[in-house]
C-alpha positions as a printed Julia matrix, in Angstrom:
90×3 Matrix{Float64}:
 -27.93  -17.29  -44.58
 -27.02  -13.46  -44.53
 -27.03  -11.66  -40.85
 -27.73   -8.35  -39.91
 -25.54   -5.86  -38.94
 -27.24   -5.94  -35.56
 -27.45   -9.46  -35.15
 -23.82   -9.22  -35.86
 -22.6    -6.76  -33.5
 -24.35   -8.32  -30.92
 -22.78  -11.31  -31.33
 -19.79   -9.26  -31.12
 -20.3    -7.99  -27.96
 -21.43  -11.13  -26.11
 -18.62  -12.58  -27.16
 -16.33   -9.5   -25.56
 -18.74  -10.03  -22.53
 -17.7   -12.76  -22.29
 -14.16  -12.88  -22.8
 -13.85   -9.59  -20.45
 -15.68  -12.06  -17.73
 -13.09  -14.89  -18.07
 -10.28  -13.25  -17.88
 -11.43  -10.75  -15.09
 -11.96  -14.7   -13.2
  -8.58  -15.75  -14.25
  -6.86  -12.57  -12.43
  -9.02  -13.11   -9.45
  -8.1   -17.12   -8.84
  -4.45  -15.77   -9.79
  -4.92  -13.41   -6.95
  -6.38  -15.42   -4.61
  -3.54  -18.49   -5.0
  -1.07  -15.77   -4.38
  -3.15  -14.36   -1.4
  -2.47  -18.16   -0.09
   0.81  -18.33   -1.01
   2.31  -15.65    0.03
   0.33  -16.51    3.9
   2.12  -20.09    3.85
   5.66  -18.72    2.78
   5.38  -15.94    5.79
   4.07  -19.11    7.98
   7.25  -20.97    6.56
   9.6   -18.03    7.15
   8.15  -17.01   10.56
   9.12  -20.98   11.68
  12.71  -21.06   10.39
  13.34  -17.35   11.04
  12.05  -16.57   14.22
  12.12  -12.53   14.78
  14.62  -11.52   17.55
  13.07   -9.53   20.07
  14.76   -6.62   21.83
  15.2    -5.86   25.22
  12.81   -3.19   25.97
  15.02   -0.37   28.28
  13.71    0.05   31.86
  15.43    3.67   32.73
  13.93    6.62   30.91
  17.01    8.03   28.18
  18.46   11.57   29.25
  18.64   14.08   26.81
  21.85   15.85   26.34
  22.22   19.55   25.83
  22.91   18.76   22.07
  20.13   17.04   21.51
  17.62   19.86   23.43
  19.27   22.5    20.6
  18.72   20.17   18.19
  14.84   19.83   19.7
  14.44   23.75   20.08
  15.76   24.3    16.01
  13.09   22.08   14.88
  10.13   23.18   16.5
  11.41   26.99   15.19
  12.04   25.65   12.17
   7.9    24.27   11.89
   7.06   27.62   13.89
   9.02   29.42   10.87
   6.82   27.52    8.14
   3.63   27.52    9.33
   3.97   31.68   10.07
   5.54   32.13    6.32
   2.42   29.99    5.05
   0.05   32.08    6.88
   1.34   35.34    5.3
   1.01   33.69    2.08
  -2.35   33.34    2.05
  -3.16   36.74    3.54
């Protein structure tokens, strides 16, 4: 029995078909048991190791002078770029 060179390649590519379709399900089980896995380990860790919480503070932070210096060379810092990029684009 002699076959085509069409018959052939068709064979060849239903066989790639296929193959592409098997292991495109493998990766998506091995996703999907991973998906799982890594929910029941953060279930496990979020049992044993509980997150500490931190007290929230009730009185509003003063600013020093420092820190409003450091404030006002920022924002002319970003005032600075965003005039030197408008002059570079005419």
């Amino acid at each position: 029995m002699v076959t085509t060179g069409s018959n052939m390649e068709t064979n060849l590519i239903a066989e790639a078909v296929k193959f592409m379709a098997l292991g495109m399900g493998i990766v998506f089980i091995f996703l999907i048991v991973m998906i799982y896995a890594l929910k029941l380990q953060a279930k496990i860790i979020g049992k044993y190791f509980p997150e500490k919480s931190t007290p929230v503070p009730t009185k509003p932070t003063r600013t020093t002078g420092a820190e409003k210096s450091n404030e006002t060379a920022k924002i002319a810092a970003v005032v600075a770029a965003v005039q030197h990029h408008k002059n570079l684009k005419g």
